[in-house]
N, CA, C and O atoms as CSV, one atom per row, in Angstrom:
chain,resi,resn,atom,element,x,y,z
A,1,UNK,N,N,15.208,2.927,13.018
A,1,UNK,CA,C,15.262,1.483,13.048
A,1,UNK,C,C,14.342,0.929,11.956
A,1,UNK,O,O,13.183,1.271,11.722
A,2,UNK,N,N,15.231,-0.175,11.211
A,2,UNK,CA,C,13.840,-0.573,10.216
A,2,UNK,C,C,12.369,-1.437,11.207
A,2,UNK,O,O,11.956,-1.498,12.365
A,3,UNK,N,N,12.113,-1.834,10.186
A,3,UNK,CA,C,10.906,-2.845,10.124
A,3,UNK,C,C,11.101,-3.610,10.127
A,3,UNK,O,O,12.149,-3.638,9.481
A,4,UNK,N,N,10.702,-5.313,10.650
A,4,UNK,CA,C,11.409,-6.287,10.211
A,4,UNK,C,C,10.306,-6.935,9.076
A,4,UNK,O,O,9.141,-6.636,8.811
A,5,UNK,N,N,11.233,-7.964,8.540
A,5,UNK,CA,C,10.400,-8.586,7.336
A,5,UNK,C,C,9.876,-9.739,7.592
A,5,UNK,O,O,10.532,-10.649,8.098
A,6,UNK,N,N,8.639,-9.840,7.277
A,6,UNK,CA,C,7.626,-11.060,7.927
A,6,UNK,C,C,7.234,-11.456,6.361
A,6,UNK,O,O,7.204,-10.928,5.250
A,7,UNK,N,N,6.903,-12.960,7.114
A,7,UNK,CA,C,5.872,-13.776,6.118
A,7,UNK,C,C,4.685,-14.309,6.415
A,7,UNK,O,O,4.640,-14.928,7.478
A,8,UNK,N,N,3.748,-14.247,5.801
A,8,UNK,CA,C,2.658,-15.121,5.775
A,8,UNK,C,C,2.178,-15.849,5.038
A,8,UNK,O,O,2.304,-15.403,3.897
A,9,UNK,N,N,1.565,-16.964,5.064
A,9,UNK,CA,C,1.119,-18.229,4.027
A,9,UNK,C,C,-0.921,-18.176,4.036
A,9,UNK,O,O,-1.684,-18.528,4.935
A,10,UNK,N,N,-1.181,-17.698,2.901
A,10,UNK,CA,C,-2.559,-17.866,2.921
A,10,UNK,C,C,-3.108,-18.675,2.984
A,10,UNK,O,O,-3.640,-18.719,1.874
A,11,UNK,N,N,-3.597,-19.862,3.777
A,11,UNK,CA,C,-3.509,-20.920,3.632
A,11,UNK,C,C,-5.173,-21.254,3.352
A,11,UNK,O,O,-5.590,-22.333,3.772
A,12,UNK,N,N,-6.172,-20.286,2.609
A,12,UNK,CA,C,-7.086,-20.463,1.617
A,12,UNK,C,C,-6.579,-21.230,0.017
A,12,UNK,O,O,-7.156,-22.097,-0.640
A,13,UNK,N,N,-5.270,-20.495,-0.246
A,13,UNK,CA,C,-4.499,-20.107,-1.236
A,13,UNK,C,C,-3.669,-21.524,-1.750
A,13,UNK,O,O,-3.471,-21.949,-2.889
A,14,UNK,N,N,-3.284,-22.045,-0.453
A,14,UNK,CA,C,-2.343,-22.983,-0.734
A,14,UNK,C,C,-2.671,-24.335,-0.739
A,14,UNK,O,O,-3.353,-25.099,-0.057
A,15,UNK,N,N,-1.847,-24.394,-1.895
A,15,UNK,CA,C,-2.302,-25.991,-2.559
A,15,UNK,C,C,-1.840,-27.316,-2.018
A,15,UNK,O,O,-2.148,-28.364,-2.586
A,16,UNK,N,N,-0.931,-27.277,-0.668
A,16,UNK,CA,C,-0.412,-28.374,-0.359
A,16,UNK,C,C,0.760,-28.576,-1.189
A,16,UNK,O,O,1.350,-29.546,-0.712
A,17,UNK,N,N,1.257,-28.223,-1.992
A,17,UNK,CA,C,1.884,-28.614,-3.012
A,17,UNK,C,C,3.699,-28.962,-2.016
A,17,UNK,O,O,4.397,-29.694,-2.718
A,18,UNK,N,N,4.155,-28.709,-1.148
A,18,UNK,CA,C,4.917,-28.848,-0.507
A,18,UNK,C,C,6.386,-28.074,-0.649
A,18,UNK,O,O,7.307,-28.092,0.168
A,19,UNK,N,N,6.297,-27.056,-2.560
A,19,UNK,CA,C,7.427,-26.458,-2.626
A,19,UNK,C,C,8.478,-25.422,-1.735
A,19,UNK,O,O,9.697,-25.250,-1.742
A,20,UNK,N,N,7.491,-24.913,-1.074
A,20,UNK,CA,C,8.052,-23.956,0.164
A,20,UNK,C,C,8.961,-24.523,1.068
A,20,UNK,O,O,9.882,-23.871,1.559
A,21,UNK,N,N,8.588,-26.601,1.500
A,21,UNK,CA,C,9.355,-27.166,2.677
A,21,UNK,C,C,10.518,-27.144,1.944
A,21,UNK,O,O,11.568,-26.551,2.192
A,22,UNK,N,N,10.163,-28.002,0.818
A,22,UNK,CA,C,11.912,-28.378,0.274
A,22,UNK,C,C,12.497,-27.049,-0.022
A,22,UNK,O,O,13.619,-27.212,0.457
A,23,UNK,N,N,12.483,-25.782,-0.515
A,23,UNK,CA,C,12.748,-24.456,-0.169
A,23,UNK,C,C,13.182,-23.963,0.891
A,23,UNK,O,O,14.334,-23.534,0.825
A,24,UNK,N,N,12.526,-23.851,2.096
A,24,UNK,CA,C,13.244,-23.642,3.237
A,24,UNK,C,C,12.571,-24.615,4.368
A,24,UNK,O,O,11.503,-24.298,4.892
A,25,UNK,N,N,13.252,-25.802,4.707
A,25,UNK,CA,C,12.380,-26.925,5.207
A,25,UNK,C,C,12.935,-26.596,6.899
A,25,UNK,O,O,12.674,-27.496,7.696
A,26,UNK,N,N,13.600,-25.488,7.396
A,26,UNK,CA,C,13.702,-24.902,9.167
A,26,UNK,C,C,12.214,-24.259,9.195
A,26,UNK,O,O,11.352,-24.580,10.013
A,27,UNK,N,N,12.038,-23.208,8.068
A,27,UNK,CA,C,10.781,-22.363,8.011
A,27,UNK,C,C,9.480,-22.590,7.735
A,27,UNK,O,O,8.552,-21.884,8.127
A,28,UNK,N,N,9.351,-23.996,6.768
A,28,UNK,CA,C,7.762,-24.142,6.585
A,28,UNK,C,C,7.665,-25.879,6.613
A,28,UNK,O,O,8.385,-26.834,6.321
A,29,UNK,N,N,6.492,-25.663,7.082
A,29,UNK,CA,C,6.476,-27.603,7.010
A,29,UNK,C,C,4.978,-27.856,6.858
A,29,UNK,O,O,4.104,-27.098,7.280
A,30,UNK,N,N,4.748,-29.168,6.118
A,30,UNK,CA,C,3.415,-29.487,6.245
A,30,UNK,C,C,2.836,-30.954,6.783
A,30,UNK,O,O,2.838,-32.015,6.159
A,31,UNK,N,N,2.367,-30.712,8.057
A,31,UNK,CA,C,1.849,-31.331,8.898
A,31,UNK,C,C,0.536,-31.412,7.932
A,31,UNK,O,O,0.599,-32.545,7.456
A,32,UNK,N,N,-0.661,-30.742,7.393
A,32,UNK,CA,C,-1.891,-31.891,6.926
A,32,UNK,C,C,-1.563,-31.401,5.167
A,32,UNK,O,O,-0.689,-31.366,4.301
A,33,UNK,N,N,-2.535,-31.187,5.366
A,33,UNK,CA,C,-2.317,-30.649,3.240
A,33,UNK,C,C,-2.731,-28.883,3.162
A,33,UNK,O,O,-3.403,-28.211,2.380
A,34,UNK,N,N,-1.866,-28.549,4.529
A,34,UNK,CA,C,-1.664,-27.291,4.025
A,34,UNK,C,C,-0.562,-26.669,4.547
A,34,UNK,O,O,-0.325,-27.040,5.696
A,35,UNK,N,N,0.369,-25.667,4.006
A,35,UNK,CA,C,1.423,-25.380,4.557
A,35,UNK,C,C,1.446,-24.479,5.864
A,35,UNK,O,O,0.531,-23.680,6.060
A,36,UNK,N,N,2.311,-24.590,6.597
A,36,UNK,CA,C,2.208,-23.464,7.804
A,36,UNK,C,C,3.665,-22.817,7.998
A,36,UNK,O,O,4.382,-22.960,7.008
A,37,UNK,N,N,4.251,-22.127,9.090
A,37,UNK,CA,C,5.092,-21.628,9.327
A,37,UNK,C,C,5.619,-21.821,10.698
A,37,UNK,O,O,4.896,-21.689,11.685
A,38,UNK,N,N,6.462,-22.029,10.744
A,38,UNK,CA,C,7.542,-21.980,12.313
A,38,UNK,C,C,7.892,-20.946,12.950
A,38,UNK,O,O,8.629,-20.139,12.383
A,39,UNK,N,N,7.489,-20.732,14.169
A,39,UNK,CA,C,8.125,-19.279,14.976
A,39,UNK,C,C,9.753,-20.039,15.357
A,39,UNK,O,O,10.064,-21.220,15.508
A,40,UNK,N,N,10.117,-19.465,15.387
A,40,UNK,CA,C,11.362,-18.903,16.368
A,40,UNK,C,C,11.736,-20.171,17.466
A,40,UNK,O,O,12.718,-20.896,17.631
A,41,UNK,N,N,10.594,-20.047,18.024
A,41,UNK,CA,C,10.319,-21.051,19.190
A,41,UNK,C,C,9.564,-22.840,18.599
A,41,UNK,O,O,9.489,-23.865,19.278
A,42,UNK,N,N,9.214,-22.670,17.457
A,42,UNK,CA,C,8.976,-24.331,16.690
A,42,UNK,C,C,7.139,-23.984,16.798
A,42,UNK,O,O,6.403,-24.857,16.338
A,43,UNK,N,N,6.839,-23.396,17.080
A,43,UNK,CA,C,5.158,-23.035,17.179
A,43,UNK,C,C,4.941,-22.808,15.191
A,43,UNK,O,O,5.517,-22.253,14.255
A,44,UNK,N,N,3.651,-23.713,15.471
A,44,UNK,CA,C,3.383,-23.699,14.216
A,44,UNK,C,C,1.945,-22.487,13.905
A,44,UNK,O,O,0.850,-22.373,14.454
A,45,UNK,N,N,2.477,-21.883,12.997
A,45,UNK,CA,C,1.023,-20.147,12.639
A,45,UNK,C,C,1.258,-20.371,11.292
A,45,UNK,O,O,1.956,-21.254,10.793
A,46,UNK,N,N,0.281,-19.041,10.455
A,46,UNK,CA,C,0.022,-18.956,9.295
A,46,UNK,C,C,0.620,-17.749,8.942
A,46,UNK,O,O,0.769,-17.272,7.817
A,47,UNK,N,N,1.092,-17.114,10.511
A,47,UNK,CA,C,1.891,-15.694,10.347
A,47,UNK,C,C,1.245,-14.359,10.375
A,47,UNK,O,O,0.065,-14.528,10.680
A,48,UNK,N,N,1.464,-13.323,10.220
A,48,UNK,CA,C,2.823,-13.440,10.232
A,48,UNK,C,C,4.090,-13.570,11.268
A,48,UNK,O,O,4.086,-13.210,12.445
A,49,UNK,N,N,5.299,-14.241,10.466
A,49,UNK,CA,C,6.105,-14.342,11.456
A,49,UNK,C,C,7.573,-13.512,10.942
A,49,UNK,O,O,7.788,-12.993,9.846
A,50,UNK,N,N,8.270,-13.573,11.867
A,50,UNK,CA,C,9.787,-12.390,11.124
A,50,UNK,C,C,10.587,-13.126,10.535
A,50,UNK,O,O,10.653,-14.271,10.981
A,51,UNK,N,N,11.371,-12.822,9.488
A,51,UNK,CA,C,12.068,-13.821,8.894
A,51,UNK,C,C,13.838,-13.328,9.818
A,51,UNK,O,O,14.178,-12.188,10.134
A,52,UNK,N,N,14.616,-14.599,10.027
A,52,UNK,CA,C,16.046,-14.089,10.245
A,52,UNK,C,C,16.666,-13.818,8.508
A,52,UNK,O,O,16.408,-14.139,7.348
A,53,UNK,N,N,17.588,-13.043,9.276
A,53,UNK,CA,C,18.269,-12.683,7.591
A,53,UNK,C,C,18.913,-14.066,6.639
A,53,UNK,O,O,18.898,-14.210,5.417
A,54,UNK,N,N,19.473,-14.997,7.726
A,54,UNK,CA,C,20.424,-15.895,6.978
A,54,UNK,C,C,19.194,-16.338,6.617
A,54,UNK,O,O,19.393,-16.711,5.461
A,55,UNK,N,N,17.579,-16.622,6.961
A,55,UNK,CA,C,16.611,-17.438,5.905
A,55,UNK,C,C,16.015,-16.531,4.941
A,55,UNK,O,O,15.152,-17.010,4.205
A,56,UNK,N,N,16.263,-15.534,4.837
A,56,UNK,CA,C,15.828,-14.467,3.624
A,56,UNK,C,C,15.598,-15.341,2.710
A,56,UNK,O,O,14.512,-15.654,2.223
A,57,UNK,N,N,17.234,-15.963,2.343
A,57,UNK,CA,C,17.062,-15.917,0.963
A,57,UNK,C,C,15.894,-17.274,0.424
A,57,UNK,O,O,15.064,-17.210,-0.483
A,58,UNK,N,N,16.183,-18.370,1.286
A,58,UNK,CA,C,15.245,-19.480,0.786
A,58,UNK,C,C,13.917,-18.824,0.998
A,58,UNK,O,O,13.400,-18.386,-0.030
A,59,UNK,N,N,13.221,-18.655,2.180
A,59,UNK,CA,C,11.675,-18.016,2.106
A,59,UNK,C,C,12.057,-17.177,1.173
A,59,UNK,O,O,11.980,-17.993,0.255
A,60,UNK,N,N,12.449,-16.099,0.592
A,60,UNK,CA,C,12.108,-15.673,-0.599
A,60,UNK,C,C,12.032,-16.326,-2.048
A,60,UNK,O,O,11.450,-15.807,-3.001
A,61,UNK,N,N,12.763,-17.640,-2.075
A,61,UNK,CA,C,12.863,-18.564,-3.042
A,61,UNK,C,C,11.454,-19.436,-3.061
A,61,UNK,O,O,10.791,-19.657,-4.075
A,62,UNK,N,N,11.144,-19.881,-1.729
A,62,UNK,CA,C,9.694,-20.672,-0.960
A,62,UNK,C,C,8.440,-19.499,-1.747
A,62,UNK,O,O,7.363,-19.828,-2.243
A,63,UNK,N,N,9.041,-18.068,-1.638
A,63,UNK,CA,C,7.634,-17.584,-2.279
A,63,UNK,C,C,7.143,-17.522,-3.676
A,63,UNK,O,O,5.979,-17.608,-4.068
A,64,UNK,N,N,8.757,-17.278,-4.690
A,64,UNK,CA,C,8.261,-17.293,-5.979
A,64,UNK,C,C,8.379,-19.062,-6.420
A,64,UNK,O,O,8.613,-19.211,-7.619
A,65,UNK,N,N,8.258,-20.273,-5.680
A,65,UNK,CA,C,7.944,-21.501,-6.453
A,65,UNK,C,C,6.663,-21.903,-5.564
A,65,UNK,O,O,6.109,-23.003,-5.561
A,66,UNK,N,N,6.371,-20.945,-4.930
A,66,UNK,CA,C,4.623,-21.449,-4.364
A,66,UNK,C,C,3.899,-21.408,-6.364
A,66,UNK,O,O,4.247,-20.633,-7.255
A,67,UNK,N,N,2.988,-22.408,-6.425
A,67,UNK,CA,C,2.547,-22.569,-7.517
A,67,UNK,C,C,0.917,-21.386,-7.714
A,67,UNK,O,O,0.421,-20.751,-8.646
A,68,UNK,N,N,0.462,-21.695,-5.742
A,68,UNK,CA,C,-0.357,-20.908,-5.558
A,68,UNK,C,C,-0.501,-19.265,-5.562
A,68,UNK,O,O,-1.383,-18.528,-6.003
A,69,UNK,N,N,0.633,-19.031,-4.942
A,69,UNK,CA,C,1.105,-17.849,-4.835
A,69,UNK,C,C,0.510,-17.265,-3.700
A,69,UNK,O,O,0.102,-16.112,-3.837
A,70,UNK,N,N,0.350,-17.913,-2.416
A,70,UNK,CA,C,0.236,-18.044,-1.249
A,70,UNK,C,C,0.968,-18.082,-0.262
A,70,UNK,O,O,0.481,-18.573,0.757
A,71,UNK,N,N,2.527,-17.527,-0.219
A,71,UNK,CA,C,3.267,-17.289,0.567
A,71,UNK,C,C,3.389,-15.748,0.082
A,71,UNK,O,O,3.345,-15.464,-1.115
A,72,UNK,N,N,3.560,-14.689,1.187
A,72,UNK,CA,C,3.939,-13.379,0.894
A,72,UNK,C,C,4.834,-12.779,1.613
A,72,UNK,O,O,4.602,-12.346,2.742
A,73,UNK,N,N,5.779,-12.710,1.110
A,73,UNK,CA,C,6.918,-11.656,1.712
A,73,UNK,C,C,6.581,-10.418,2.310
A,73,UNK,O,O,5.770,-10.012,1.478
A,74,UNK,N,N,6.648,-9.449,3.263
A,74,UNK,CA,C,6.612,-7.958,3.266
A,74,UNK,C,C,8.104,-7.491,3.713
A,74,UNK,O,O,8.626,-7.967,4.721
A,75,UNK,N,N,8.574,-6.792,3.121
A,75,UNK,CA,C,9.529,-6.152,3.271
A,75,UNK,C,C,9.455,-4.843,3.090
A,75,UNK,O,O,9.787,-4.342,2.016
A,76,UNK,N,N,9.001,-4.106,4.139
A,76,UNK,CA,C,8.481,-2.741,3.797
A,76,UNK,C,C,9.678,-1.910,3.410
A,76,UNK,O,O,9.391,-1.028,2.601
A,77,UNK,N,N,11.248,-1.967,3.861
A,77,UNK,CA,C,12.054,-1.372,3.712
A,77,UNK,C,C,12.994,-1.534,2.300
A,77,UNK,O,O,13.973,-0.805,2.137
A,78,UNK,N,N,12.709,-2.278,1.572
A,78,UNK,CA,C,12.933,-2.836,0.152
A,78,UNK,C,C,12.678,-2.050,-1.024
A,78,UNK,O,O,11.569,-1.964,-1.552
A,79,UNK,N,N,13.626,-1.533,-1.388
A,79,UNK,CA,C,13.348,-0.489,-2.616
A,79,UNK,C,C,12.854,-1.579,-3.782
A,79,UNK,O,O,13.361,-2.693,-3.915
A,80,UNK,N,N,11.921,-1.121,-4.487
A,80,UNK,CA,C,11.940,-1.541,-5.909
A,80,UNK,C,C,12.974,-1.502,-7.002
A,80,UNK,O,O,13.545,-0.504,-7.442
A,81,UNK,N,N,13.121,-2.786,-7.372
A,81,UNK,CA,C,13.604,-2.546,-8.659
A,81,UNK,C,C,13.981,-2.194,-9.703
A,81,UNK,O,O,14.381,-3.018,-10.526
């Protein structure tokens, strides 16, 4: 069985900048001037949390236009490139 793939938002890291909501705005939202993450259940954490597959693709889009570079993917089962 794999692993599943989680995210977390460093939220030392993050600038408020808000690119992640408009990116995937089910998965991240910002309530003060820092970003957080949504469980499953609408609970707001810093993660990590599991991603569903149909939001892969935006949280993975949410991570490379973080400016901070404070959202992190793990996908342990993900071959390299």
């Amino acid at each position: 069985m794999s692993e599943p793939i989680t995210v977390e938002i460093d939220q030392e890291l993050c600038l408020g900048s808000g690119y992640c909501v408009r990116s995937a705005p089910t998965f991240f939202h910002l309530p003060d001037e820092v970003s957080e993450l949504r469980t499953s259940v609408g609970e707001a954490t810093s993660g990590p949390v599991d991603v569903a597959p149909d939001l892969l693709a935006a949280v993975r889009s949410a991570a490379l236009v973080c400016p901070a570079a404070a959202i992190v993917v793990h996908e342990p089962n993900r071959v390299a490139d």
